[in-house]
N, C-alpha and C positions, 0 to 999 in steps of 0.2 A: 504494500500500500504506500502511496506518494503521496506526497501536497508539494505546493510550490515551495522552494527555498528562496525566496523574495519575500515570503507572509502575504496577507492578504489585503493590503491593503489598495482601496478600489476596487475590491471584487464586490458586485451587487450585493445586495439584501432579499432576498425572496419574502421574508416577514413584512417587507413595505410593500408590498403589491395587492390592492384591495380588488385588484379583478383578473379576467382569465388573461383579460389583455395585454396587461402591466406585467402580470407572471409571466406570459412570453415574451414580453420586452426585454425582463430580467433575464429570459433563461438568452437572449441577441448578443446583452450586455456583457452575459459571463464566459459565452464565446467570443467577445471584441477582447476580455479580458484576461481569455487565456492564452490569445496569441497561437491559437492553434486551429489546423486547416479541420474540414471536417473530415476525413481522412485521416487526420493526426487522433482526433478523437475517437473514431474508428478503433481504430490500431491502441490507443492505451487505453479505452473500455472493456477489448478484449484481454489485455494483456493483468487487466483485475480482475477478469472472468465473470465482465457483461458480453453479450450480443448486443451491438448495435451500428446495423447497419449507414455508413454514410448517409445515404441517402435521406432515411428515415429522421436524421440528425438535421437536414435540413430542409425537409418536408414540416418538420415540428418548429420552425421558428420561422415557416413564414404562414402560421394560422394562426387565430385569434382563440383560440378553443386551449382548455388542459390538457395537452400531451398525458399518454398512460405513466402511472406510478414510475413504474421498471425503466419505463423510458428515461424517464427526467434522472433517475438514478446513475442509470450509467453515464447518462450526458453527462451531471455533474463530475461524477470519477475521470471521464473521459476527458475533461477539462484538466485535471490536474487536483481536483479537492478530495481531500479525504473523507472515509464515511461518514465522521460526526455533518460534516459539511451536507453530505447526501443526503444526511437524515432531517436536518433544517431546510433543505428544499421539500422533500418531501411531506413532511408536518406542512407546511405554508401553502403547497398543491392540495392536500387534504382540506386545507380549514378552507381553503375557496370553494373545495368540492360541495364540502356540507354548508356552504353558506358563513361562515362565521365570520363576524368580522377581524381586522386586526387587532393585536393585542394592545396596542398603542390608541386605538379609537377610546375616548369613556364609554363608562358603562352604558348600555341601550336601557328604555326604562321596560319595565316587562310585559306590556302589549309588543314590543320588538324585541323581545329579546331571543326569539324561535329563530334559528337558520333560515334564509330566502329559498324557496324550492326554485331547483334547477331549472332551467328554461326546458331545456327536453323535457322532463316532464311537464309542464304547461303545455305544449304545443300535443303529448298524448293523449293530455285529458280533453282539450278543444277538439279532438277527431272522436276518442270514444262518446262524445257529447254530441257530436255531428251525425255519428252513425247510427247513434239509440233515436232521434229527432228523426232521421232518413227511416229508421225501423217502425216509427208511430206512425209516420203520414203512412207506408205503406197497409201495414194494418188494419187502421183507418181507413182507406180506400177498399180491404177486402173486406172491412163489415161492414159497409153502404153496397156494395155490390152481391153481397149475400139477399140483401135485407130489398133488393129490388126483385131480384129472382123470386125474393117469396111472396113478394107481392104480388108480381105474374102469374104465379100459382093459385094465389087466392083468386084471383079476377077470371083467372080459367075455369075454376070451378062453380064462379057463379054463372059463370054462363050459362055453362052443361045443364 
């Protein structure tokens, strides 16, 4: 296991990132800050016994979403920080996951103090809500068209 022999200083902060966005700006930063190609981080992710793909390295800093756990994991190591390091990226990718604010924010008063539910789910619950509403009107439409049939029936019989 390595860390830089320069210390850290200017290397970002992941705890100061109150969104998914910032946290990927941070994870830009800690690549501008380690001086190193994504290739290089490649090569010494593997060599602490991550898999992580170049590619995937910078596929994940140019979205605005939280790259997976393991990802940002090795990213970090891959950078040159040691595991406590990983593990403070990690806690700080977590607390955006579940919504939580920074630990630097004051305290919220306790009508907010619950986690922000994730946008993906928001946008589940507006289809499951779309599709139970598309379920009624259908329904609805086979019991008016029942309820015509039997009418027809009755009116036939009074004929006869």
């Amino acid at each position: 296991m390595s860390t830089r022999s320069d210390g850290l200083a200017g290397c970002p902060d992941p705890a100061a990132a109150h969104t998914d966005a910032e946290f990927v700006a941070a994870l830009r930063r800690l690549k501008a800050w380690s001086g190193r190609s994504y290739r290089d981080i490649q090569s010494h992710a593997q060599r602490v016994g991550h898999h992580l793909p170049y590619s995937t390295a910078a596929g994940m800093l140019k979205r605005r979403t939280l790259p997976r756990e393991e990802t940002v994991t090795a990213f970090v190591l891959g950078c040159g920080l040691d595991e406590q390091a990983a593990a403070a990226w990690s806690a700080a990718r977590k607390r955006l996951d579940m919504g939580v604010p920074p630990e630097s924010e004051p305290e919220p008063e306790l009508d907010s103090a619950r986690p922000r539910p994730r946008r993906r789910w928001r946008a589940a619950a507006v289809a499951a809500v779309a599709t139970m509403a598309a379920a009624l009107v259908i329904v609805a439409n086979v019991d008016q068209t029942e309820d015509v049939v039997v009418q027809s029936d009755v009116h036939a019989r009074v004929l006869d």
